[in-house]
C-alpha positions as CSV (number, residue, x, y, z in Angstrom):
1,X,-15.3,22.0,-22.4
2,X,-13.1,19.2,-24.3
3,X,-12.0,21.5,-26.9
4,X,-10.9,23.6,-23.8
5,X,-8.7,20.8,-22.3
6,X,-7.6,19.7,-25.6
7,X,-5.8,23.2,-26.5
8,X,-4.8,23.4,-22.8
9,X,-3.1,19.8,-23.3
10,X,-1.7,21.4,-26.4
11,X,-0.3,24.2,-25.0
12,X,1.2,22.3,-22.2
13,X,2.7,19.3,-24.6
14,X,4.4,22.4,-26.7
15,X,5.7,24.3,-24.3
16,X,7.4,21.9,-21.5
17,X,10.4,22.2,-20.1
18,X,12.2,20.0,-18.0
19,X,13.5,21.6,-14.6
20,X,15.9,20.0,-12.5
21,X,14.6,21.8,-9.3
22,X,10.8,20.1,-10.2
23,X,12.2,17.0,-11.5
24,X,10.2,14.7,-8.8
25,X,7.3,16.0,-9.9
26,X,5.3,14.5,-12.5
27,X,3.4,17.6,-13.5
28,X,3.5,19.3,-17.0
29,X,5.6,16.1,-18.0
30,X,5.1,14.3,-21.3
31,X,5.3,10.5,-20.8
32,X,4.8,7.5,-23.4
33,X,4.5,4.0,-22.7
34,X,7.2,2.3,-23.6
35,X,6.2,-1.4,-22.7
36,X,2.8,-3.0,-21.9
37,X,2.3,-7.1,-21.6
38,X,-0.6,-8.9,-20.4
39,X,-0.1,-12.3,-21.8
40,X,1.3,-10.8,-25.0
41,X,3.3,-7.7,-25.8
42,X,1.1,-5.2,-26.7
43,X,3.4,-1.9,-26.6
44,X,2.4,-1.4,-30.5
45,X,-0.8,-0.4,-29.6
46,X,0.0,2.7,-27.9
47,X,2.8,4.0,-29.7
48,X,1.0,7.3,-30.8
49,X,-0.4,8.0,-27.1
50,X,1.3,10.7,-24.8
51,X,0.5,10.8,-21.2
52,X,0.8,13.3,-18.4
53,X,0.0,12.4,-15.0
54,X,-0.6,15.5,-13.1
55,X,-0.4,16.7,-9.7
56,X,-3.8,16.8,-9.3
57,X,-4.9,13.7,-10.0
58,X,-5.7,13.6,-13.3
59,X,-4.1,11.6,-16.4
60,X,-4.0,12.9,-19.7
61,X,-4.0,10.6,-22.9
62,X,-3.2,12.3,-26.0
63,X,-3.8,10.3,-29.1
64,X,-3.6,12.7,-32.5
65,X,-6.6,14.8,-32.2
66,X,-7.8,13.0,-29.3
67,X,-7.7,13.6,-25.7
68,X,-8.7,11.5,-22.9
69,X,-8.9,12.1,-19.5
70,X,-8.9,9.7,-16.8
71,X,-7.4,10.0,-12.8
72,X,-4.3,8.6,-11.1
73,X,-2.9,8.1,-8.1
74,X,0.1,6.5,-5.6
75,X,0.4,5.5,-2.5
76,X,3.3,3.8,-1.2
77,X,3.4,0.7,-3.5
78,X,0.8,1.4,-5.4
79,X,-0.2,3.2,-8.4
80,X,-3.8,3.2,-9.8
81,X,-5.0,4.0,-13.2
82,X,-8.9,4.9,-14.0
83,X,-9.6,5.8,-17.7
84,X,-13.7,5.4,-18.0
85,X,-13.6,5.4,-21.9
86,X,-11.6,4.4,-24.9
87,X,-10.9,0.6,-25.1
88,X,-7.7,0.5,-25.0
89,X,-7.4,2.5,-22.4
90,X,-9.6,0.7,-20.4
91,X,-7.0,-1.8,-20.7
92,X,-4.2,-0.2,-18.2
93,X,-7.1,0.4,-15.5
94,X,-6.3,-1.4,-12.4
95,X,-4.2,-0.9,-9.3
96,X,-0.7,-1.3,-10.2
97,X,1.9,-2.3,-7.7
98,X,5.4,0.1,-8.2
99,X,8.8,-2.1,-9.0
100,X,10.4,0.8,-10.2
101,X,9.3,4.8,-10.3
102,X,11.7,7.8,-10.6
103,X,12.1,10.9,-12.7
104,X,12.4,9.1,-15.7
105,X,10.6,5.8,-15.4
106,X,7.9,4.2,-13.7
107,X,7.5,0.5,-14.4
108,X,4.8,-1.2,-12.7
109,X,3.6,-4.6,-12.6
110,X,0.1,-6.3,-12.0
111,X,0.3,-8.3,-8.7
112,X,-2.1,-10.6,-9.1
113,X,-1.0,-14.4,-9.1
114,X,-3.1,-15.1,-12.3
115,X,-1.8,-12.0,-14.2
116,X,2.0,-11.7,-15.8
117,X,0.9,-8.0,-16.7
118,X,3.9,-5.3,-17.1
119,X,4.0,-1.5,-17.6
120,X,6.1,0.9,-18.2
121,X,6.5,4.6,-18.5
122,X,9.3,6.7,-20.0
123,X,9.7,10.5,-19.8
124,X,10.0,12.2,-23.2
């Protein structure tokens, strides 16, 4: 079944295209993460990730060989992340509160008065 949703990812990943008229839609888009903090800058740690949130739900982390699958989802100010594996991962799980989400970007920060935690999401 992995080895099915790995060459599916694949396929996907190779054969994008952006369209103007789908644009809003984060389907069948290839995203990185261009900045992650939580008390330190950790963006280095998943420079070789890709990530495709799709309309469905679920949230595709591609690392190399590797694929992970995990869910998403928004609702009005809120974007939540559930990976159940891979430590680092594990990291961005938590309900995110939206400062800034369009075509190209979604930036997202932790609102928790403890945490200083930042993300954020370029389209490739």
């Amino acid at each position: 079944m992995q080895r099915i949703i790995v060459i599916s990812f694949l396929f996907l990943f190779c054969s994008c295209k952006k369209d103007s008229t789908t644009e809003e839609s984060n389907a069948f888009s290839t995203w990185k993460l261009d900045y992650y903090f939580d008390g330190i800058d950790q963006s280095s740690d998943y420079g070789n990730f890709y990530f495709m949130f799709n309309d469905d739900g679920t949230l595709m982390a591609h690392e190399g060989s590797k694929l992970t699958v995990g869910r998403w989802s928004d609702s009005n100010s809120r974007f939540n992340i559930q990976f159940d594996s891979n430590p680092l991962l594990l990291k961005l799980k938590r309900d995110w509160l939206i400062v800034e989400k369009s075509a190209s970007v979604i930036k997202l920060k932790d609102d928790a008065i403890s945490s200083d935690a930042m993300l954020h999401f370029v389209r490739q």
